[in-house]
C-alpha positions as CSV (number, residue, x, y, z in Angstrom):
1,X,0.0,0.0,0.0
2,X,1.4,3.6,-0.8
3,X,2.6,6.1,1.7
4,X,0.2,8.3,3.2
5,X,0.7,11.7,3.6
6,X,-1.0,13.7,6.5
7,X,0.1,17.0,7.9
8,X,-1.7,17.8,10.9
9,X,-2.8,21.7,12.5
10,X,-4.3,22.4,15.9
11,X,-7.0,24.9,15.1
12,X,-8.5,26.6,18.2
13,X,-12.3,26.5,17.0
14,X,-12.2,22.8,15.5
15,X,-9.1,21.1,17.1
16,X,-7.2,18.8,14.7
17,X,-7.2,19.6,10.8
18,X,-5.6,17.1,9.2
19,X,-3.8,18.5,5.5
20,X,-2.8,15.9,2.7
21,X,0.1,16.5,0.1
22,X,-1.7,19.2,-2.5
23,X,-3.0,21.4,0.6
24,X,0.3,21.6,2.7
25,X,2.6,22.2,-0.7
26,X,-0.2,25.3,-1.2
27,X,-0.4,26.1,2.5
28,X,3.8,27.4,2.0
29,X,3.0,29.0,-0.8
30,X,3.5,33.5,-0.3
31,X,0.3,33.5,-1.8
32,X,-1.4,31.8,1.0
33,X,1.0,32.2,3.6
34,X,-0.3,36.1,3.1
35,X,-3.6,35.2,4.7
36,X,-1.7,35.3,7.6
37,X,-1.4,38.9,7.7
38,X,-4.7,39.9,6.7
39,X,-7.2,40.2,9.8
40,X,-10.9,38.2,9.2
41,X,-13.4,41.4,10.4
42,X,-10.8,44.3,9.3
43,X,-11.0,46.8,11.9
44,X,-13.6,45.0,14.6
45,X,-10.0,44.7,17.1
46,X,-10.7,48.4,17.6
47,X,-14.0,47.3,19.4
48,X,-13.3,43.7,19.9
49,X,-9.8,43.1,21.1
50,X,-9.7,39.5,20.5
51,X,-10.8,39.7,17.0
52,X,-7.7,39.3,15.8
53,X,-8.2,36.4,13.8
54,X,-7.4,36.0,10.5
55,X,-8.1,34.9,7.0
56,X,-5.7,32.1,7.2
57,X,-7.4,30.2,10.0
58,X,-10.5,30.7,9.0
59,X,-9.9,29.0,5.3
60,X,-8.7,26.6,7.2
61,X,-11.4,26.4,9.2
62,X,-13.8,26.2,6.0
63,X,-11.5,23.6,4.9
64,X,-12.1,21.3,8.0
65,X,-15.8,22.4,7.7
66,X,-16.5,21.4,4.2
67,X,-14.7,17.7,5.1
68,X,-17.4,17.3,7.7
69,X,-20.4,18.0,5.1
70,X,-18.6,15.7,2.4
71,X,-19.1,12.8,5.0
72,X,-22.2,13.6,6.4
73,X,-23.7,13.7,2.8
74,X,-21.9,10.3,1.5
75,X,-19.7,12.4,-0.6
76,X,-16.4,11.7,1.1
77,X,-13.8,8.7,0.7
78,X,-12.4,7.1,3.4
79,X,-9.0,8.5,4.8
80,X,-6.6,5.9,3.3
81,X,-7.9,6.8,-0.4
82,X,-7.9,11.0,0.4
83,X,-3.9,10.7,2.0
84,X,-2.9,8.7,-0.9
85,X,-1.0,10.8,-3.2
86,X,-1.3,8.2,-5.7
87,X,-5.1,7.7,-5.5
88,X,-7.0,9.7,-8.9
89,X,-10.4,8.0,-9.2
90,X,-13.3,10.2,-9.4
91,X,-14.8,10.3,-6.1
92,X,-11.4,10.9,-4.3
93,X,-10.8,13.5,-6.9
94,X,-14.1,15.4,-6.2
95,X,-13.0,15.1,-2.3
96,X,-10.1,16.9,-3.0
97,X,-11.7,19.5,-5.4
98,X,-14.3,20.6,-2.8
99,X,-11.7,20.9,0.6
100,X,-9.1,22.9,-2.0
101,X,-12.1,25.4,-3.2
102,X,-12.4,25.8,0.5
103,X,-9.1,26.4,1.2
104,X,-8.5,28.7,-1.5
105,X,-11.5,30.3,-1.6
106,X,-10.6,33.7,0.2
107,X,-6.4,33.5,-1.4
108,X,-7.7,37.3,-3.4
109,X,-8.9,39.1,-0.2
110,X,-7.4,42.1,0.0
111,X,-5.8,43.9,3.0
112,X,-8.4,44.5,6.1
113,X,-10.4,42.0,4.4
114,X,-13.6,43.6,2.8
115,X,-12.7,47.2,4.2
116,X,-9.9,47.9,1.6
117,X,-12.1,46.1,-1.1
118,X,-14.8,48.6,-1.0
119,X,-12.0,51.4,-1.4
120,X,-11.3,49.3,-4.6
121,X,-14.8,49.2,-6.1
122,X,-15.4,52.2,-5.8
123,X,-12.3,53.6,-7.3
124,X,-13.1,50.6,-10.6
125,X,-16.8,52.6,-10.6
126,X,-15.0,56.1,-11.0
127,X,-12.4,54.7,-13.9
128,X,-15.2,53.5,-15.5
129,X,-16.7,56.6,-16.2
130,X,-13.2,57.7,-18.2
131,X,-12.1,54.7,-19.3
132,X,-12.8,50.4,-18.9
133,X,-9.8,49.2,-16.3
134,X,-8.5,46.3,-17.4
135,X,-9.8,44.3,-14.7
136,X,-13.3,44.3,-12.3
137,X,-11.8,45.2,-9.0
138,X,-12.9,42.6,-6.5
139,X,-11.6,39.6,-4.2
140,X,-13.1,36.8,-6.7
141,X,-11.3,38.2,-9.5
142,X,-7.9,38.4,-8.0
143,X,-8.9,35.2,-6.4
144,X,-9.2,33.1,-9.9
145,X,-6.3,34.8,-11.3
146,X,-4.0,33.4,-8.7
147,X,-5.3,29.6,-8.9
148,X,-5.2,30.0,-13.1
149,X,-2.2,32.4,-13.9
150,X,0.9,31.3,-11.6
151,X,2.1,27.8,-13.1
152,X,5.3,28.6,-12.5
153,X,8.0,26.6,-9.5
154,X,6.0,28.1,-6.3
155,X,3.5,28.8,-8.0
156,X,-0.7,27.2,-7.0
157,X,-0.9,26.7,-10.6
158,X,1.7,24.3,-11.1
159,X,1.6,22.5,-7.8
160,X,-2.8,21.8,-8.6
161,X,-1.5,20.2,-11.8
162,X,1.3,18.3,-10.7
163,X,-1.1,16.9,-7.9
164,X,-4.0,16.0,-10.5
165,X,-6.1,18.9,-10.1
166,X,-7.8,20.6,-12.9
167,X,-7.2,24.7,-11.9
168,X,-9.9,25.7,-14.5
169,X,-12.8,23.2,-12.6
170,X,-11.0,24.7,-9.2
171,X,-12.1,28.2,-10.4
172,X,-15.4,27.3,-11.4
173,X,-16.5,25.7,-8.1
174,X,-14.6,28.9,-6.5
175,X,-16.8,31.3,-8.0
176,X,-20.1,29.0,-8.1
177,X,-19.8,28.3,-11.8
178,X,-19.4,24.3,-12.0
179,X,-21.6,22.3,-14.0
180,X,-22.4,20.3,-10.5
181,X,-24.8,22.1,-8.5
182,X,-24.5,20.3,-5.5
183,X,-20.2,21.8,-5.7
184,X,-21.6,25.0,-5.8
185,X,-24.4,25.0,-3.1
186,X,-21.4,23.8,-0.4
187,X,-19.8,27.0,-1.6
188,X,-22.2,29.6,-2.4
189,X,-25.6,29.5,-0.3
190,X,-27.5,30.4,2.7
191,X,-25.6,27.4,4.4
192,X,-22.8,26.9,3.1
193,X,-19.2,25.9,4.4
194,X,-18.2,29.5,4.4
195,X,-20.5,30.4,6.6
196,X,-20.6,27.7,9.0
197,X,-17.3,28.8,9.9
198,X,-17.2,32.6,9.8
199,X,-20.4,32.5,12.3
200,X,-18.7,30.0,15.0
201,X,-15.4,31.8,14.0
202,X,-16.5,35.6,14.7
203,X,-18.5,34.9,17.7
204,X,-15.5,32.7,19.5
205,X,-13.3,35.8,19.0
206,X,-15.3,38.7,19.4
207,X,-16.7,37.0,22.4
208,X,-20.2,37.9,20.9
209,X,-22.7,35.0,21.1
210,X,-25.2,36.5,18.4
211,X,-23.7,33.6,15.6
212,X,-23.7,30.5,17.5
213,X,-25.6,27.9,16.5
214,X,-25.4,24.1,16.8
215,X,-22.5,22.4,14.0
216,X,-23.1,19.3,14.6
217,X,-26.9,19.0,14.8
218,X,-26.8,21.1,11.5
219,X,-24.4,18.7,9.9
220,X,-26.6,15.8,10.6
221,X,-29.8,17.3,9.2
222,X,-27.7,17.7,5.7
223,X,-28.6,15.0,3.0
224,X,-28.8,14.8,-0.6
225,X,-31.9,14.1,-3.2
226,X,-32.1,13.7,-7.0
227,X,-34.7,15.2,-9.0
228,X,-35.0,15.1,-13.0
229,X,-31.4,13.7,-12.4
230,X,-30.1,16.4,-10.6
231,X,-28.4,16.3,-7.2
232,X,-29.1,18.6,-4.7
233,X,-28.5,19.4,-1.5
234,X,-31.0,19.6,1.1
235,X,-32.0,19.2,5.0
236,X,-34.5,16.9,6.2
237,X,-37.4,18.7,7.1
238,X,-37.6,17.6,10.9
239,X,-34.4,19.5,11.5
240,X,-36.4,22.9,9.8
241,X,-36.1,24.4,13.2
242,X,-31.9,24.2,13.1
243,X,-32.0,26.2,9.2
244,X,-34.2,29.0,10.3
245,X,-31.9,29.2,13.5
246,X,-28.9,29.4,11.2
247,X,-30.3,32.3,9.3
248,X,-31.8,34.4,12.3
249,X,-28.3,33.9,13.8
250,X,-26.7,35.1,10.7
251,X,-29.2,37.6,10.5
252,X,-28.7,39.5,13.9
253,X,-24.9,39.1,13.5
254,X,-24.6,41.1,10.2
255,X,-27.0,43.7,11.8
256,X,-25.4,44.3,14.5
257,X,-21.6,43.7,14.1
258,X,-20.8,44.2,10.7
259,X,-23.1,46.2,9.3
260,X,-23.9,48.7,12.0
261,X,-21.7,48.5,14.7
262,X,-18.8,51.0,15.7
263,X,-16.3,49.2,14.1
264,X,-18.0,49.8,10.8
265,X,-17.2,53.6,11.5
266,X,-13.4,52.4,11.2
267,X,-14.0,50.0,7.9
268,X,-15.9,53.1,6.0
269,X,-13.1,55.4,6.6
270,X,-9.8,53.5,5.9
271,X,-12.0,52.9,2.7
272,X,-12.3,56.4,2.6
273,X,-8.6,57.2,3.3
274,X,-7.6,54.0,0.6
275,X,-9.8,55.3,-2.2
276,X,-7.8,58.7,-1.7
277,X,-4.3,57.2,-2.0
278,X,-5.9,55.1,-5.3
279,X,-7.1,58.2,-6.6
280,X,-3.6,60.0,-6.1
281,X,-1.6,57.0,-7.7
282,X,-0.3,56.3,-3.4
283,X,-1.2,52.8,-3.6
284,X,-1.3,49.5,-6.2
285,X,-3.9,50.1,-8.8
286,X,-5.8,46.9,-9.0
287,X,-4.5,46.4,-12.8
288,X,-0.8,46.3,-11.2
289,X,-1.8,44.0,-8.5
290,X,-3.3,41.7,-10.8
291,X,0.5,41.4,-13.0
292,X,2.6,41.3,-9.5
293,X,0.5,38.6,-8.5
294,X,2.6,36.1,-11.3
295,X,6.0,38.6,-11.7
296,X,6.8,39.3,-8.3
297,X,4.6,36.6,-5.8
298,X,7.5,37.7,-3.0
299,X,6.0,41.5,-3.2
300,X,2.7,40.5,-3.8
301,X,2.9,38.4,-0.4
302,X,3.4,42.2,1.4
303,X,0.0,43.4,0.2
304,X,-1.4,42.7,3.3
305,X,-3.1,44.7,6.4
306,X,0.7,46.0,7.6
307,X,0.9,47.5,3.4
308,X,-2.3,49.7,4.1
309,X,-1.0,50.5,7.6
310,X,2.4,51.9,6.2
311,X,0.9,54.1,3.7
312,X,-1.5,55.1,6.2
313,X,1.7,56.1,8.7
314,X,3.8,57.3,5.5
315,X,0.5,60.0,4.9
316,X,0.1,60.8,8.9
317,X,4.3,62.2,8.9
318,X,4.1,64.0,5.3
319,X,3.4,67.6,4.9
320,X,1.3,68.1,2.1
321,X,-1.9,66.4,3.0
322,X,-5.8,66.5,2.5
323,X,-7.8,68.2,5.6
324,X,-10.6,65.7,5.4
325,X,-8.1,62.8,4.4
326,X,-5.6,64.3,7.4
327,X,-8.4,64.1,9.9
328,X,-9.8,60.6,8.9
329,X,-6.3,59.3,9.0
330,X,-6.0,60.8,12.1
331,X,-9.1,59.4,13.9
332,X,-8.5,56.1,12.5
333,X,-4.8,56.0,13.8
334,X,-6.2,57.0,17.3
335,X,-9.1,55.1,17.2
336,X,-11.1,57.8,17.7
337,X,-14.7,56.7,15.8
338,X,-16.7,59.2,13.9
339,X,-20.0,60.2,14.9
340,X,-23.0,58.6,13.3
341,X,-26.1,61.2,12.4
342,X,-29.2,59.0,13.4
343,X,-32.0,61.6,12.7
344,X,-34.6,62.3,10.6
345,X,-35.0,58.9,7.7
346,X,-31.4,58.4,8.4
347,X,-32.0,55.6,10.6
348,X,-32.2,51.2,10.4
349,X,-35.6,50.1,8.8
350,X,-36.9,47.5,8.2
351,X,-38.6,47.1,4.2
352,X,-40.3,44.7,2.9
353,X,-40.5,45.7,-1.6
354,X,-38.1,47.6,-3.6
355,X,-40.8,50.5,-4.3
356,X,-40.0,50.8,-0.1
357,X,-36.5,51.1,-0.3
358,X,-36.6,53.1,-3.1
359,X,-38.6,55.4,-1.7
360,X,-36.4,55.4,1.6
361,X,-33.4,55.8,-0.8
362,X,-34.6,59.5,-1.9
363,X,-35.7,60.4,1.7
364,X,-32.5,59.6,2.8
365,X,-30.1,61.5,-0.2
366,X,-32.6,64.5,0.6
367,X,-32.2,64.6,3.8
368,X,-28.4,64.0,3.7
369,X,-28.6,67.1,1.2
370,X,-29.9,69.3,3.4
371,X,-27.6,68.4,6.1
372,X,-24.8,68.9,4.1
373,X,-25.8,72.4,4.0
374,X,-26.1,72.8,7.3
375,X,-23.0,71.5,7.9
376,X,-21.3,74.3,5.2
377,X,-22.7,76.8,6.7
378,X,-21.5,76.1,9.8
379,X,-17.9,75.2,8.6
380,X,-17.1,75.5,5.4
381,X,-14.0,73.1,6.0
382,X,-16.8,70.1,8.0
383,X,-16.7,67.1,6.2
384,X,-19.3,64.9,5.8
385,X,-19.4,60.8,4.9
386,X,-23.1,59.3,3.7
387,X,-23.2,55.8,3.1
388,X,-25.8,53.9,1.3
389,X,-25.7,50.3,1.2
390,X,-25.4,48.4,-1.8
391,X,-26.9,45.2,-0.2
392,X,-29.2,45.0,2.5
393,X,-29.0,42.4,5.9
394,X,-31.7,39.9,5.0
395,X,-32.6,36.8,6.4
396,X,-32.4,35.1,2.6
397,X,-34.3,36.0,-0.4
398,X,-38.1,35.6,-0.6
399,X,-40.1,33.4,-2.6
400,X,-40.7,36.0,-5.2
401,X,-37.3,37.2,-5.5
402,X,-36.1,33.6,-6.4
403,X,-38.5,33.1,-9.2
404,X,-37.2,36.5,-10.4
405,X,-33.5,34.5,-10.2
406,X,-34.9,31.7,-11.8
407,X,-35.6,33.3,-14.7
408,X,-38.2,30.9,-15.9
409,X,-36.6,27.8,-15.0
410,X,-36.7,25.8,-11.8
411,X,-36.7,27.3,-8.3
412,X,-35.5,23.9,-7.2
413,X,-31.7,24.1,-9.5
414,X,-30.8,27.7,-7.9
415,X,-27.9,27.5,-6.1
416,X,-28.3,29.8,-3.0
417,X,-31.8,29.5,-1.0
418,X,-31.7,26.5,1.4
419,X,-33.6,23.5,0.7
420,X,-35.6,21.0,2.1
421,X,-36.5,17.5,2.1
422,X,-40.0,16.8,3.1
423,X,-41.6,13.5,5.1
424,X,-43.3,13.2,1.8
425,X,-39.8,13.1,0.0
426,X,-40.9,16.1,-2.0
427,X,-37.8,18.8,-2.9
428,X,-38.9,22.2,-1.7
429,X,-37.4,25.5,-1.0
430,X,-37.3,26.6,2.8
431,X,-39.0,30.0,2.1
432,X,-42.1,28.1,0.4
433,X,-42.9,26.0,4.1
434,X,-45.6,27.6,5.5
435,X,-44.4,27.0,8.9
436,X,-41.1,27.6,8.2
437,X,-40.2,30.9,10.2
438,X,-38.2,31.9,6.8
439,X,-41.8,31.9,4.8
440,X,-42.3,35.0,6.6
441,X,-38.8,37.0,8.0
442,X,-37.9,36.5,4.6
443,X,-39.9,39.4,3.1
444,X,-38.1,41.7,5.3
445,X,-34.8,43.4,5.0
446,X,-32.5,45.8,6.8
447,X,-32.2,49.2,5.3
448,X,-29.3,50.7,6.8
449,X,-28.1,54.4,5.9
450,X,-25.5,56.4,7.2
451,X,-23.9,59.7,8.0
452,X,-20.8,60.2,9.6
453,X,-19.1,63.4,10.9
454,X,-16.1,64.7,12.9
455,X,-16.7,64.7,16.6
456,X,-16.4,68.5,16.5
457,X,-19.2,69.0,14.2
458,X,-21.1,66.8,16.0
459,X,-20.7,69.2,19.2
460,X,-21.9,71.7,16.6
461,X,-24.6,70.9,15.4
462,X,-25.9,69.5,18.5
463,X,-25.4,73.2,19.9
464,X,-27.5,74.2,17.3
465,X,-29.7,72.1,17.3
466,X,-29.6,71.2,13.9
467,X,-30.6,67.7,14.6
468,X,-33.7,68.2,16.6
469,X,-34.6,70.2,13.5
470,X,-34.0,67.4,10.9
471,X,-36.2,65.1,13.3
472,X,-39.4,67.2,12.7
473,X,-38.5,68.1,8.7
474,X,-40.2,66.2,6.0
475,X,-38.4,64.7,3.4
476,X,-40.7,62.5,1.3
């Protein structure tokens, strides 16, 4: 029988993660061991000091996670087959395929994790309007890149093909494009391996509870059911109760930590600050990134939270600077948050249609208007951040939203909304159960809009009592 090879890591959440030959060769790789230096909830340390985590543990995490679905849905081979360098028959390959599109499935994050990312699209939307960059700026691009573009020695190109694994089919199942739809549900849907790590994750170093749910009750309620000769996977309908949990956990974890907490004051401006340097030329365009990531993988491996950090202490000791760049770099290097304007429409809220959110939308932008005056006439120097989301914390889509993605063909082969199996062994989707708790918190989502200001203008328009005035103003 042939040598097994099994690398072992001790991983504080999940204990024992065992690596075979293709992960550890990628794992010493500067294109992973980067993750090491990027933090998993950007600037959340500021408010959380043990959330110091990172993007490397967690894909390993993901890794470990997705293992435990492949054997609790029959899709797993037995260890002597998946530690067998030698071993190339379908199923082992497929094994292999799925714990490797976990691994890799974060290797484009960028530094701070989503922070510097939105500094990124933002700057691709502004280029666009001159000219078409050669690349969309975003995480999943710079993700595929990496896995397709670096066969060279050192390279996760070359070492996926020398180990029997197609880079092209990695990419796909990456970015939720493989022809198997049962690959992409474990990576992109309401319960998928991502998530069943970041939530246990997040909570464990935030010391939060909001995520938690129950792994290993949810694992066992995972199983698998053709229809028209399709796979997909599913939960049994007795263990309902365990998927809506999931979601409401998910739910209240976004809303309150990531999307509206303080530390989101910190993420919005070092996006702020980041765009700036972009704008300037201070920083990597995401076209240059994209070429250093296959001509120069040792400076590639420094793009990482201590890069944006450097620049952000090379701009705090120059001498020609930006007042409202100077005095967001300032507060964020002091951790000193921004305040948040919660008056008038400018507030979380809840909606339930598009027409609501619309209309919420151009209450808001007035409102924000207005207040921007108020700020200029108060001082002409005040700066002013407003912040509409681009995506709203939902519980998962509703019904009529996934016939919309359906586009006239079955609810039942889209990849995202959670299924279930029914005693009657009939396929449905978890928002179309009556009593399913997601049949009804799916038609709501939160709306939440922003406006952040110095600390001084704050004072000031408190003193003025601009605020109380916005409260009682109409802006429909």
């Amino acid at each position: 029988m042939a040598e097994l090879f099994k690398r072992t890591i001790f991983d504080t959440l999940h204990g024992h993660i065992c690596l075979n030959r293709v992960e550890a060769r990628i794992l010493e790789t500067p294109y992973y061991q980067r993750l090491r230096w990027i933090r998993q909830l950007g600037f959340s340390f500021y408010v959380f000091p043990g959330a110091t985590h990172t993007r490397h543990a967690h894909a390993l995490g993901v890794l470990h996670v997705m293992h435990r679905i492949l054997h609790s849905i029959g899709l797993a081979v037995p260890d002597e087959k998946f530690f067998n360098p030698n071993a190339h028959d379908e199923k082992t390959t497929f094994h292999r395929m799925m714990r490797l599109a976990a691994m890799l499935h974060d290797i484009g994050t960028l530094p701070f994790s989503h922070t510097i990312e939105l500094a990124y699209t933002h700057h691709y939307r502004e280029q666009k309007r001159h000219k078409a960059p050669k690349y969309i700026a975003s995480h999943e691009i710079l993700g595929s890149h990496i896995i397709l573009n670096t066969d060279f020695s050192g390279g996760i190109t070359q070492i996926l093909k020398e180990e029997g694994i197609d880079p092209i089919k990695l990419a796909h199942i990456i970015g939720g494009k493989s022809e198997n739809l049962v690959a992409n549900q474990l990576m992109h849907s309401d319960i998928d391996a991502d998530r069943m790590d970041y939530l246990l994750r997040d909570a464990y170093f935030t010391g939060v509870k909001l995520g938690l749910y129950d792994l290993d009750f949810l694992l066992k309620s995972m199983t698998l059911h053709k229809e028209n000769g399709v796979q997909h996977l599913c939960m049994h309908e007795e263990t309902m109760t365990t998927v809506d949990s999931f979601l409401v956990s998910r739910y209240f974890w976004y809303s309150q930590i990531i999307s509206d907490g303080t530390s989101y004051k910190f993420d919005l401006i070092a996006a702020k600050i980041y765009q700036y340097f972009l704008e300037n030329g201070m920083a990597y365009s995401f076209d240059h990134l994209m070429d250093k990531v296959s001509q120069n993988p040792n400076e590639y491996f420094t793009f990482n939270d201590s890069y944006f950090l450097a620049k952000l202490h090379e701009y705090l000791a120059g001498r020609i600077t930006h007042p409202m760049i100077r005095e967001l770099s300032e507060l964020l290097a002091n951790r000193i948050a921004p305040s948040q304007i919660k008056a008038g429409p400018v507030k979380p809220t809840l909606v339930q249609s598009d027409e609501h959110r619309k209309d919420l939308i151009q209450q808001v932008t007035r409102a924000a208007e207005w207040l921007q005056n108020e700020i200029h006439d108060i001082d002409k120097d005040a700066w002013m951040i407003f912040d509409i989301p681009s995506k709203d914390v939902m519980f998962t889509k509703n019904i009529d939203r996934c016939v919309k993605d359906a586009k006239g063909g079955a609810l039942h082969d889209l990849r995202e909304p959670a299924k279930i199996l029914t005693r009657t062994n009939e396929l449905k989707l978890l928002v179309e159960i009556p009593n399913s708790l997601m049949s009804i918190l799916s038609q709501y989502r939160n709306f939440l809009p922003r406006i952040y200001v110095g600390p001084d203008t704050y004072t000031k328009l408190e003193k003025k009592k601009i605020l109380d005035k916005m409260n009682t103003m109409n802006f429909s």
